[in-house]
Biopython code that builds the backbone (N, CA, C, O; Angstrom):
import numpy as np
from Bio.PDB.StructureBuilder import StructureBuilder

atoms = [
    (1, "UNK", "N", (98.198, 83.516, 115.934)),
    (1, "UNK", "CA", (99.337, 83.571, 115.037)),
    (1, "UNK", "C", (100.564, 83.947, 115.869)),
    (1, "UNK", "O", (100.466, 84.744, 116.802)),
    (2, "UNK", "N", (101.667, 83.397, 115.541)),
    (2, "UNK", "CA", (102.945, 83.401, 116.260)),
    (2, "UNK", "C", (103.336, 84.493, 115.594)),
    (2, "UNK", "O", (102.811, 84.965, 114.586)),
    (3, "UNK", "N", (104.649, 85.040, 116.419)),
    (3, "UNK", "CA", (105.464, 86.295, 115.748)),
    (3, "UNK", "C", (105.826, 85.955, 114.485)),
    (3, "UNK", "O", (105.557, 86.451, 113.391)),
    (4, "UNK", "N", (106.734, 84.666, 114.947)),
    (4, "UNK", "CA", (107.037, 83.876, 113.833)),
    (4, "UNK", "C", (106.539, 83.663, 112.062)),
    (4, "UNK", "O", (106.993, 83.707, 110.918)),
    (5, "UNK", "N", (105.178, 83.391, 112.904)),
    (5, "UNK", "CA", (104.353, 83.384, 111.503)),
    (5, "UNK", "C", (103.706, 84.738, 110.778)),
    (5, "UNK", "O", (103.183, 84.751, 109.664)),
    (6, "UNK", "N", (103.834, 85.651, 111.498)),
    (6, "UNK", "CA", (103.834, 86.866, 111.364)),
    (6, "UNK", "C", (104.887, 87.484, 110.749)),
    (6, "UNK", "O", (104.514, 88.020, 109.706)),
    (7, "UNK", "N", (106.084, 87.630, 110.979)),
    (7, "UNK", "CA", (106.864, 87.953, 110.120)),
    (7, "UNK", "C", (107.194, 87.347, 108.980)),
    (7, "UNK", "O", (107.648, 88.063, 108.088)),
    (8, "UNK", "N", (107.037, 85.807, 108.722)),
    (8, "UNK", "CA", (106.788, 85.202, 107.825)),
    (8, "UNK", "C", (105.416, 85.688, 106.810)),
    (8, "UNK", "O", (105.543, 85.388, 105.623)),
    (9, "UNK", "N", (104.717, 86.081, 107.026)),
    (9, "UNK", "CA", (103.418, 86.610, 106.517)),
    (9, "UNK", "C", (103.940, 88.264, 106.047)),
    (9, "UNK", "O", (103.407, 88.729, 105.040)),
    (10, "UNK", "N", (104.933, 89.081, 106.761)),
    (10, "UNK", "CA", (104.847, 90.078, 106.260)),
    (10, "UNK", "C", (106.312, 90.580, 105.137)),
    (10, "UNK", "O", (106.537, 91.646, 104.564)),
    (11, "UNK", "N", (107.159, 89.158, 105.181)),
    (11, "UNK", "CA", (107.908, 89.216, 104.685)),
    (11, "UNK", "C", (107.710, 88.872, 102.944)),
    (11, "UNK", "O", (108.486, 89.052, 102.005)),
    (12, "UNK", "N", (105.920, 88.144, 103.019)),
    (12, "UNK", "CA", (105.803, 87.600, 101.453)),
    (12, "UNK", "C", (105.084, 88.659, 101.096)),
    (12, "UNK", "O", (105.219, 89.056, 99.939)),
    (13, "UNK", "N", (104.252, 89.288, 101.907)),
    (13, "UNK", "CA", (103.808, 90.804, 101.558)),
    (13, "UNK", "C", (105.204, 92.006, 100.951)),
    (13, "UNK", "O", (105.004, 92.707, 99.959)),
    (14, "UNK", "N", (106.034, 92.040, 101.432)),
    (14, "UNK", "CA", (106.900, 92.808, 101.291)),
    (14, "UNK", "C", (107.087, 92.753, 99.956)),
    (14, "UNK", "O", (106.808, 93.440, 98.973)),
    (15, "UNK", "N", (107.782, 91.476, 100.265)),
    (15, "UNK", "CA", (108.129, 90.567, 98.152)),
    (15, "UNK", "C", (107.394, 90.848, 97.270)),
    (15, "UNK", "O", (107.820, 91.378, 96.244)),
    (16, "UNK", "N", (105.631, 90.455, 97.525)),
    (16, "UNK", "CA", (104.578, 91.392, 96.871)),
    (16, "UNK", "C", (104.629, 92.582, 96.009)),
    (16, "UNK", "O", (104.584, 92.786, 94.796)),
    (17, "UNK", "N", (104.757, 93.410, 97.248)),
    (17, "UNK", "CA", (104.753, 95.095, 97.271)),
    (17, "UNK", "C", (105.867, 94.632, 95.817)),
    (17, "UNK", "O", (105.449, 94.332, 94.699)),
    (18, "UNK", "N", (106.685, 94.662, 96.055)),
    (18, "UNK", "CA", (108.153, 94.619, 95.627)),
    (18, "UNK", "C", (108.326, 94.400, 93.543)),
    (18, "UNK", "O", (109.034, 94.882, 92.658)),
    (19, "UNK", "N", (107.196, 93.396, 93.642)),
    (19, "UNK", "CA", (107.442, 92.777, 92.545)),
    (19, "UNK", "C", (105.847, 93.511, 91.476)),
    (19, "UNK", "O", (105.497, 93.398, 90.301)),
    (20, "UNK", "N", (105.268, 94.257, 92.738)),
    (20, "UNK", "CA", (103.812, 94.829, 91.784)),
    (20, "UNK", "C", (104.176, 96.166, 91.958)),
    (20, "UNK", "O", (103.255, 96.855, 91.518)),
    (21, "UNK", "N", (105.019, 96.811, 92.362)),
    (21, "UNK", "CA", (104.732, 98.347, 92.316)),
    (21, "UNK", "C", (106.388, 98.616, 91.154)),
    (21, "UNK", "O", (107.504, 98.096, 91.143)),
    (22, "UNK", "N", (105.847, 99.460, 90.507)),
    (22, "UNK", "CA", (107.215, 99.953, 89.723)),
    (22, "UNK", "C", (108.230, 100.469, 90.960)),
    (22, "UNK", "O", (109.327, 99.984, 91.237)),
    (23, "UNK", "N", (107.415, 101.823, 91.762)),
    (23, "UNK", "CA", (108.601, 102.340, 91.940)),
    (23, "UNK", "C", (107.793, 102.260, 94.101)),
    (23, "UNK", "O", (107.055, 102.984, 94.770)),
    (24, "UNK", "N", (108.440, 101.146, 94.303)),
    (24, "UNK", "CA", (107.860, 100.663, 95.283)),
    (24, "UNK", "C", (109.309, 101.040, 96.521)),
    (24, "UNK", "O", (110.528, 101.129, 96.369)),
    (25, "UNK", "N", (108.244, 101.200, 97.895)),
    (25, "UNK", "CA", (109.499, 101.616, 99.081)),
    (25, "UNK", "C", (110.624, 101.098, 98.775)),
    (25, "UNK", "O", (110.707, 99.925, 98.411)),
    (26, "UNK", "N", (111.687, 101.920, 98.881)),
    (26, "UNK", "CA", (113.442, 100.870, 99.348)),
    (26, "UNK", "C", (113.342, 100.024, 100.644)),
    (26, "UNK", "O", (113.754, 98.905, 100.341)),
    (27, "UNK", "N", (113.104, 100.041, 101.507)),
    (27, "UNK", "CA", (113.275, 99.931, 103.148)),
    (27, "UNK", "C", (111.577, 99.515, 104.144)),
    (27, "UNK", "O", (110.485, 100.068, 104.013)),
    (28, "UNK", "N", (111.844, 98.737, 104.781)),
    (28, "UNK", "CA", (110.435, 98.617, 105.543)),
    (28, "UNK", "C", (111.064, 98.538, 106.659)),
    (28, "UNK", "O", (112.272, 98.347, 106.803)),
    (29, "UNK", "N", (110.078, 98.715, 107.661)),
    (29, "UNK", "CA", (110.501, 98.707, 109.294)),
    (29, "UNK", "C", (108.936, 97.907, 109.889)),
    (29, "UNK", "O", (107.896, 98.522, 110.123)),
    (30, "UNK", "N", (109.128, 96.509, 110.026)),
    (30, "UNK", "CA", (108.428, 95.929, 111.031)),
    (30, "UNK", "C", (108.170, 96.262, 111.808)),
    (30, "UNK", "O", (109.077, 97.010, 112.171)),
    (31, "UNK", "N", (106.993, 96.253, 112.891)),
    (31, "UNK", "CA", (106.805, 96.848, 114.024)),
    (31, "UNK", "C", (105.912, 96.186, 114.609)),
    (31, "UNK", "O", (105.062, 95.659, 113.891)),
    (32, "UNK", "N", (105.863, 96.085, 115.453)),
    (32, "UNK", "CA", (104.745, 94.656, 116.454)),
    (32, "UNK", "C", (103.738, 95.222, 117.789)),
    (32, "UNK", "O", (104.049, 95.607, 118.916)),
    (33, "UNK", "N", (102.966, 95.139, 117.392)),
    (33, "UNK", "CA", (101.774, 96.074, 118.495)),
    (33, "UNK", "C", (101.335, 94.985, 119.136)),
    (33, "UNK", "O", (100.858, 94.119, 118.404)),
    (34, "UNK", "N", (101.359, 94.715, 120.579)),
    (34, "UNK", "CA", (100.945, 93.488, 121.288)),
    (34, "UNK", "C", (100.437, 94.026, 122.767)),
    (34, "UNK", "O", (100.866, 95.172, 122.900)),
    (35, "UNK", "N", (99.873, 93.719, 123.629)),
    (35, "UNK", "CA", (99.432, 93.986, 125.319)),
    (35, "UNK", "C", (100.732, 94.608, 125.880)),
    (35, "UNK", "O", (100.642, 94.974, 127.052)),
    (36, "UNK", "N", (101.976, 94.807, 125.246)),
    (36, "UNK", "CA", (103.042, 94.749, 126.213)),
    (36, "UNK", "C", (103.399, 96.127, 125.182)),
    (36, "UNK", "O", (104.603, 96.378, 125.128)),
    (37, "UNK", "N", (102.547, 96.986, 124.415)),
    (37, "UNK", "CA", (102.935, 97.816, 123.773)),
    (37, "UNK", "C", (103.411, 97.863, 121.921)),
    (37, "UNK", "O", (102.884, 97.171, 121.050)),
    (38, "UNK", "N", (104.561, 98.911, 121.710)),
    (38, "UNK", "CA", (104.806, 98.790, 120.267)),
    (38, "UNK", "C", (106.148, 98.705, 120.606)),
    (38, "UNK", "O", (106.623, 98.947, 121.716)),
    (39, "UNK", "N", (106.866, 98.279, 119.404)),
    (39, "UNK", "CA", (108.292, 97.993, 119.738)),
    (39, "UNK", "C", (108.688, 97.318, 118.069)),
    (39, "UNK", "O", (108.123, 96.405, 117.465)),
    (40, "UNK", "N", (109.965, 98.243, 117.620)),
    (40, "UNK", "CA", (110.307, 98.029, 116.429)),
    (40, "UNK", "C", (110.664, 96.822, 115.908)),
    (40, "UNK", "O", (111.881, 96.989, 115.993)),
    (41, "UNK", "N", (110.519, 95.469, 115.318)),
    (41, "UNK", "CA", (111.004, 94.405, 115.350)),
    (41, "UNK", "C", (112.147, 94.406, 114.183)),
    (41, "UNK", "O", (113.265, 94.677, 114.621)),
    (42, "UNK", "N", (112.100, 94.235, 113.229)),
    (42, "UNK", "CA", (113.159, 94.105, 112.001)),
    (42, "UNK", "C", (112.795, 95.642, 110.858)),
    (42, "UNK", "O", (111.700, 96.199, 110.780)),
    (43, "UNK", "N", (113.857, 95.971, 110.216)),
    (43, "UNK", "CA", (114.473, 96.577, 109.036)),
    (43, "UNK", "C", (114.814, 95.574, 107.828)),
    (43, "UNK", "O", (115.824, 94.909, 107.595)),
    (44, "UNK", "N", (113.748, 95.698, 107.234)),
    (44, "UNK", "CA", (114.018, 94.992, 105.361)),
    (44, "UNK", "C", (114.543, 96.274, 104.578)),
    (44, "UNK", "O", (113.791, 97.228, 104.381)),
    (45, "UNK", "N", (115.757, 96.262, 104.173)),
    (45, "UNK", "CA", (116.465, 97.241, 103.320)),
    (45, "UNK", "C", (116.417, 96.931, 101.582)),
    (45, "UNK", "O", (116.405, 97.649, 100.582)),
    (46, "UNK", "N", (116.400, 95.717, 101.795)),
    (46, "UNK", "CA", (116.808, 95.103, 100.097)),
    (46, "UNK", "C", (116.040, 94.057, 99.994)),
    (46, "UNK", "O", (115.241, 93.682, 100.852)),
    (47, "UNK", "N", (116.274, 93.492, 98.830)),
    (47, "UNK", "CA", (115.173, 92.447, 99.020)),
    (47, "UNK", "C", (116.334, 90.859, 99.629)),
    (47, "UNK", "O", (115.779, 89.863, 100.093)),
    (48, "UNK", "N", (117.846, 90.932, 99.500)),
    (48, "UNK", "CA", (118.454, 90.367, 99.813)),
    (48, "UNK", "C", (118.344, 89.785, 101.246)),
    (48, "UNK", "O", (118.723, 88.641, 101.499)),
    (49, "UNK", "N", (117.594, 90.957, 102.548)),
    (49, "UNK", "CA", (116.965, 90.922, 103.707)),
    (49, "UNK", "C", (115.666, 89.954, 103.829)),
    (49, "UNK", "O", (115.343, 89.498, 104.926)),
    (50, "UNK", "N", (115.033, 89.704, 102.797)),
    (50, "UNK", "CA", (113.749, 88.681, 102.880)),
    (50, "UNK", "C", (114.319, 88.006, 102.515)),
    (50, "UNK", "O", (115.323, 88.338, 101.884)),
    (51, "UNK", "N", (113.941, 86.493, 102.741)),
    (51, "UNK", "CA", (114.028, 85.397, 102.135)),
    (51, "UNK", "C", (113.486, 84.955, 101.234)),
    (51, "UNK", "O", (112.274, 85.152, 101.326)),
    (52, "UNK", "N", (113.977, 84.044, 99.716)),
    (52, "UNK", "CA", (113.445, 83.731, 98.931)),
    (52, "UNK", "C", (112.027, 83.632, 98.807)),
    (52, "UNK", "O", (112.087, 83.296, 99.990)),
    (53, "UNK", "N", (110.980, 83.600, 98.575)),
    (53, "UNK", "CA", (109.829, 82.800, 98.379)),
    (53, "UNK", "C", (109.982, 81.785, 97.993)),
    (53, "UNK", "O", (110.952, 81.487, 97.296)),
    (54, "UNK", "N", (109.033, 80.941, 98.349)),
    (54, "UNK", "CA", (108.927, 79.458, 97.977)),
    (54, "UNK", "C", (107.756, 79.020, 97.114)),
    (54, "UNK", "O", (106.580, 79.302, 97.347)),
    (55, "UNK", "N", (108.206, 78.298, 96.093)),
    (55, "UNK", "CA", (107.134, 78.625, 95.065)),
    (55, "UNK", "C", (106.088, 77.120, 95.244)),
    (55, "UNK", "O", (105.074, 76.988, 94.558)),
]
sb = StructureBuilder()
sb.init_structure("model")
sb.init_model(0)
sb.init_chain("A")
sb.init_seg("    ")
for serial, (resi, resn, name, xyz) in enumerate(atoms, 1):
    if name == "N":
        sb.init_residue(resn, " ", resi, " ")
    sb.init_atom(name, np.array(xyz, "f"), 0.0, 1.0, " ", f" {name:<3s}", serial, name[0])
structure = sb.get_structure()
């Protein structure tokens, strides 16, 4: 799996979270664990920060 598709994957999770929990996180912080270590990738604040879903 690409980063790519990885953040794509955790961005419909997010939406998820978002739309099943009443009182669900404000804010997420991506983070990417790979051979080369951890290292923060993106900040989702709103849901304005994800992209639509595609239905």
């Amino acid at each position: 799996m690409s980063v790519e598709e990885a953040i794509d994957l955790v961005d419909k999770c997010i939406n998820e979270i978002r739309s099943r929990l009443v009182v669900a996180p404000p804010n997420f912080i991506i983070k990417i664990v790979d051979k080369d270590g951890a290292r923060e990738y993106a900040w989702r604040q709103s849901v304005a920060d994800t992209p639509a879903p595609s239905a």
